[in-house]
N, C-alpha and C positions, 0 to 999 in steps of 0.2 A: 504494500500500500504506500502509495504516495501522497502527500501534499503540497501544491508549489500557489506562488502567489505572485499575484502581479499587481502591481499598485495603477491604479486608472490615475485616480489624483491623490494630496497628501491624504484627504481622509476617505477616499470610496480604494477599495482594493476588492480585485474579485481571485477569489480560492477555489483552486481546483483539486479535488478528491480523484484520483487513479486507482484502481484495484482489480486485482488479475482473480479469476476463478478460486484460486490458489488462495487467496489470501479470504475469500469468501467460503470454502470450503469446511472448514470446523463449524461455522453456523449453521450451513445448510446442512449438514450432516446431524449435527442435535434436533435441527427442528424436523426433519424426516420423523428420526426416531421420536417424537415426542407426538408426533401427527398417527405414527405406527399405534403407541397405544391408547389414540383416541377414532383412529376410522373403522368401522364396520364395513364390512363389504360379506357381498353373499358367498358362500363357503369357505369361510376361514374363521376361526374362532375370535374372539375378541382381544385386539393386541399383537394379533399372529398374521395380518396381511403382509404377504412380501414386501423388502423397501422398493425393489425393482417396478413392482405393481405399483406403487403410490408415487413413485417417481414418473412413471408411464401416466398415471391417472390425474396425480395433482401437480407436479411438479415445480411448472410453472408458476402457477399460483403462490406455495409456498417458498420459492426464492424469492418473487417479488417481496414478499413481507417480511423476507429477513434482510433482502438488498436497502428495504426503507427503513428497516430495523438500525443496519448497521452503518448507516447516512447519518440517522439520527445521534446515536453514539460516537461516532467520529466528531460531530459537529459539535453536539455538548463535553465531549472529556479533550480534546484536542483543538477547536477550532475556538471556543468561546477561551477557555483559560489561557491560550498564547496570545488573540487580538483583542479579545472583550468588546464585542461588536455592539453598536448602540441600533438604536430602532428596528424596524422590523427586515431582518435578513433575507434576501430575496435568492430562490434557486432560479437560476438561468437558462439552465439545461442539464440533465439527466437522462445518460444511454447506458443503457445494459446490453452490448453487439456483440458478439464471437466471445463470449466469454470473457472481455474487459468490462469494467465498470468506470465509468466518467461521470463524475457530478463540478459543477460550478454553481457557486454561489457568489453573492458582489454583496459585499457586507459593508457598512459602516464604523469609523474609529474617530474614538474624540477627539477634535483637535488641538493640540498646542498653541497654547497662546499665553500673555502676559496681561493681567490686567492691566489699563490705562493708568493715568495717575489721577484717581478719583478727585481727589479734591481741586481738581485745575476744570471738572465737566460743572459744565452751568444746568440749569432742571429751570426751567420758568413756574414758577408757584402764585395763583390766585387767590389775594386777600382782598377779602370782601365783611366790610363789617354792615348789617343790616339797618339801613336807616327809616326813621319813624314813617318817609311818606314812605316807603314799600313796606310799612306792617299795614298804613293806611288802605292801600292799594289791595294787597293781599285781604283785608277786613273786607274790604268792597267785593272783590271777590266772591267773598263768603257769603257774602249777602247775598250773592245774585244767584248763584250757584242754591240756594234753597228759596230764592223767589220763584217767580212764576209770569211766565209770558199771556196778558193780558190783551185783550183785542179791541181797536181803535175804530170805533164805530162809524166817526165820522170824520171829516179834515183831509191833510194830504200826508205823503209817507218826509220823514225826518231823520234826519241820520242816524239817528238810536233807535229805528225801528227794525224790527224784522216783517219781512213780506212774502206771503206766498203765491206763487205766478207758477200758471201753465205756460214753460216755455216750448214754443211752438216754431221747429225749424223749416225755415223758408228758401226759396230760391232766389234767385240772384232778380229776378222780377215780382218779389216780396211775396210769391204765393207759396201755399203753405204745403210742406211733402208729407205727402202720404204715411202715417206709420210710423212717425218721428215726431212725437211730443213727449216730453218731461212733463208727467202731471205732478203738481203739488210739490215743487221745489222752492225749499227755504230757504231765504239769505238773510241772514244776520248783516245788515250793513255798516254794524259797526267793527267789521273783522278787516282786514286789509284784502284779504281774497276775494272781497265783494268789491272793491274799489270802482270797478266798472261796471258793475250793476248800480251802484249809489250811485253813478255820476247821472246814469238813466231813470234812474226810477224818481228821482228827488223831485216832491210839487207832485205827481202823480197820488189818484185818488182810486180806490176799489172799481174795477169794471173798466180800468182805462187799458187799452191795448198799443204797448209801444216797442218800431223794430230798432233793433243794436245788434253791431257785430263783435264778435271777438278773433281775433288775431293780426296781422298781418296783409292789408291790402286786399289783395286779389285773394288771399289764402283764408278771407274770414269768414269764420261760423256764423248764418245769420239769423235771428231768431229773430219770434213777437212775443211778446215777453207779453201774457196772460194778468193784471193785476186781481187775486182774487181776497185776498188778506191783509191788514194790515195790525202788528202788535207790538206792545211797547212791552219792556221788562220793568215787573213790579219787584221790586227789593225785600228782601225779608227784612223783619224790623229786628235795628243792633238794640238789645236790652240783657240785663242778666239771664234773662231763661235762656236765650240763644247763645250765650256768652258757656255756661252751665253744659247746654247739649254739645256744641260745637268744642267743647274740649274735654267730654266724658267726664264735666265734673271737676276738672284740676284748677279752674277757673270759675270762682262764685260772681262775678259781674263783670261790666263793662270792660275797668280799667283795667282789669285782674284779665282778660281778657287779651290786652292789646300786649303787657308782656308776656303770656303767654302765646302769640303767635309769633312774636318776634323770638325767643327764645327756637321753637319751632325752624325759624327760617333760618338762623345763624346757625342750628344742628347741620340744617340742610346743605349750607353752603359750606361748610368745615369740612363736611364729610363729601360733595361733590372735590374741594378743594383736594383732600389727600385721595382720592381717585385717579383726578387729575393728575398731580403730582407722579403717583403710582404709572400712570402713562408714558408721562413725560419722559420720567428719569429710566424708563426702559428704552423711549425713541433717541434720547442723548447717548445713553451708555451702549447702546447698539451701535452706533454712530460712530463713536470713539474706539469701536475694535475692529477690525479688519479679521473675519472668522471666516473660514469656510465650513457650509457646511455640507453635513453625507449627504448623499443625494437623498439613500436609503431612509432617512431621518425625515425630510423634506417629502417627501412624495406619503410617510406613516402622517405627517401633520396635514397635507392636504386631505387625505383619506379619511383624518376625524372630520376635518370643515363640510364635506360631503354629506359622511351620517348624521354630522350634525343637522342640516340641511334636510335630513332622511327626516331624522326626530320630529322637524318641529314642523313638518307636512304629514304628520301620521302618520309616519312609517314606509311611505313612501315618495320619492321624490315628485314635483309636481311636472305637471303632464308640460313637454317643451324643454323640461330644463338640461343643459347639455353638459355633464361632468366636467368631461373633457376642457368645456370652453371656461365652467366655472373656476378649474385648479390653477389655469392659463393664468386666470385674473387673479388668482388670491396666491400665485406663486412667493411673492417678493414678500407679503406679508406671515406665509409658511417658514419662509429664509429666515425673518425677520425675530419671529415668534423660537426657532431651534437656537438660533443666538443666542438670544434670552437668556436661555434653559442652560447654557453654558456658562454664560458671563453669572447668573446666576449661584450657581453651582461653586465657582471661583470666589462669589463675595462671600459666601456661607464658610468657605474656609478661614479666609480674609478674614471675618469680623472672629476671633475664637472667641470671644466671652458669647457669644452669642449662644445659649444652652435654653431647652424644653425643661421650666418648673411645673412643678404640680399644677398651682394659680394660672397657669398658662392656660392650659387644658380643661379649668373649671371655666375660666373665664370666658374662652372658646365656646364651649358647652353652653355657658348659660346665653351667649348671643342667639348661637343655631337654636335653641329651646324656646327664645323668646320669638325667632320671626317664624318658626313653624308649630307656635301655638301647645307645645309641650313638655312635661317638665325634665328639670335634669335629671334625673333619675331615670326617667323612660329614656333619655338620647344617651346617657353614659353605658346603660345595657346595651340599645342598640348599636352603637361600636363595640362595646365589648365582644357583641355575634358577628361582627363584621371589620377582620383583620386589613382588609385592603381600606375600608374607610376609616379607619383608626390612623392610618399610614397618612394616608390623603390630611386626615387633620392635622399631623404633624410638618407636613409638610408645607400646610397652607400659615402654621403658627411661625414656622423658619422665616416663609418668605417675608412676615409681617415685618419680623424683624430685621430682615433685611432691609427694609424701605422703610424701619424705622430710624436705622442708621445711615443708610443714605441721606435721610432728611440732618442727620447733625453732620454729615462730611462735605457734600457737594457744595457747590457752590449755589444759593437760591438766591434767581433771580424774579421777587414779588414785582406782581402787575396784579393793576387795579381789576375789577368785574370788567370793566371796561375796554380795556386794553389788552386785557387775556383772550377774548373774545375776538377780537380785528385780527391780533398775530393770529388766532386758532384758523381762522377764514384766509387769512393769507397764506398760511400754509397748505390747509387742503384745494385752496387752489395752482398752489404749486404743483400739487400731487395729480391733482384734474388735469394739468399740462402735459404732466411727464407721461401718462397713461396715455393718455391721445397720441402723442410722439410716439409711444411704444406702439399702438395699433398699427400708427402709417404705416412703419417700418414693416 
């Protein structure tokens, strides 16, 4: 038996297994005998058929399963403990011809590399402290969100109204097609997405019928826009009972009320904040390493973004969607995501005080307990039944840590709500560019 190896690039190498009859012979020979005293066959006692017969009869059969037997064994007692191959190892090809055996597999090896000099990477960070007019704002909200759309009996429509119109699509000589009406469409025209329907409906009164198009010239949708409704939103009245229901109680009145949503929204933005962060400092420190990665590793990450994809269409993908063209697109961010997982891996060393306390794991527990409505005691058993989600939790406590220490090494560069928002828009329209570039091509 042979082994040799050929390196494609630093980290993809594909291994080829050689093996002569010869060297496959003691296995095939045990499992004979071991098939001898379990085949029956008509006139011969039980245990007592010829090897010659069962070689004649099964043969075949049973080398194959000791050829795949012994592929398997090669590959875990010799092939994992010399390369320690990461993601999912792919065979390439396997012949079993004139009594040689050929296997190739193209496996995956971590790569070498040096961490960057962390404290010289910049991470852009979002601070945002919650001001009285957005608790004001968000209050209004509240209000409205439990009010109730009331209907405007008489007058014309007002920019704070919503309207319900049969829109009715026309031809290019205002008459109307066949088969093609919108009944009962609602426009909030106080939304931005109405913006041209409010420019048309404004001063119009119930039973009035008026045409507008939407798009581009020659390219425009053209409807008669049906008035048949007109309503205005009634606000729920702000008073302690509402103050009471709208915060399950932690809030006895108004005022008690207004810190308690603002507390609420400042939770929200801390925690959108170190999210963010958590993004960020992965698109920085990605950035700052120069990694390659396995293919074999790349192509296992695309394969989840798929199932996942599978998942969250019930189990099956949706009708049109083309794998292929979807792995195409989500390649860079597959690349992007196995870096990670390295650079990762290297800061977990990096940081050594970093260690799993007890409090860790309670603490862990009581968040999962709290957002899936059960106590710790039922989620401490259920990992206790389940060793790979017990792992996953540790796993996920490391990483906390890690990005809890990133946040005291890097270098953080605060930007307003404001300002983190514009750079976020100018980058992904960066990225809009690069992508378009890449289809030309």
């Amino acid at each position: 038996m042979d082994i040799s190896v050929q390196e494609l690039t630093k980290v993809d190498k594909e291994i080829k297994i050689s093996a002569s009859r010869e060297d496959l012979a003691p296995n095939f020979e045990k499992a004979y005998k071991k098939y001898q005293g379990q085949i029956q066959m008509p006139g011969f006692r039980p245990g007592k058929t010829p090897l010659g017969l069962i070689k004649k009869r099964f043969g075949k059969e049973i080398e194959l399963d000791e050829i795949n037997s012994y592929v398997q064994e090669v590959y875990e007692k010799q092939i994992v403990p010399e390369y320690e191959p990461i993601g999912e190892t792919e065979m390439t090809d396997m012949k079993w011809e004139d009594d040689q055996l050929e296997v190739v597999f193209k496996v995956g090896v971590k790569p070498e590399f040096e961490l960057a000099e962390i404290e010289k990477v910049k991470v852009d960070k979002m601070v945002h402290d919650v001001t009285d007019e957005e608790v004001k704002e968000e209050i209004e909200r509240s209000l409205e969100r439990q009010g109730n759309w009331e209907e405007v009996k008489t007058g014309v429509i007002k920019e704070d109204h919503r309207v319900t119109v049969d829109a009715v699509t026309i031809d290019e000589e205002g008459n109307p097609i066949e088969g093609e009406t919108d009944e009962d469409q609602k426009l909030d025209l106080r939304q931005e997405g109405a913006k041209e329907f409010k420019e048309t409906l404004l001063g119009k009164k119930v039973g009035d019928k008026v045409k507008m198009g939407l798009g581009e010239e020659s390219e425009d949708d053209r409807f008669e826009l049906h008035v048949k409704k007109i309503e205005k939103m009634a606000k729920a009245e702000l008073n302690d009972e509402f103050a009471k229901q709208q915060s399950n109680g932690e809030a006895k009145n108004v005022d008690e009320f207004s810190g308690y949503i603002k507390s609420k929204m400042q939770e929200y933005y801390d925690q959108s904040s170190n999210d963010m962060f958590r993004q960020d400092a992965i698109d920085a420190l990605t950035d700052a390493h120069d990694i390659e990665v396995p293919d074999v590793l790349k192509k296992q990450v695309l394969n989840s973004y798929v199932e996942y994809a599978k998942q969250q269409s019930g189990g099956e993908l949706p009708a049109g969607f083309n794998a292929e063209e979807y792995k195409e697109k989500m390649d860079e961010q597959a690349a992007r995501e196995a870096k990670w997982a390295f650079i990762s891996q290297k800061l977990q060393e990096k940081f050594e005080d970093i260690e799993i306390k007890p409090e860790d794991i309670d603490e862990y527990i009581g968040i999962e307990a709290a957002r899936y409505g059960a106590t710790t005691e039922q989620l401490k058993s259920y990992y206790a039944q389940n060793p790979s989600l017990l792992e996953n939790m540790r796993t996920s406590i490391r990483e906390n840590k890690v990005f809890d220490k990133l946040a005291e090494v890097v270098k953080i560069n605060e930007l307003s709500k404001e300002d983190y928002r514009k750079k976020r828009e100018e980058k992904n329209k960066k990225a809009e560019k690069v992508e378009e570039k890449a289809k030309k091509k």
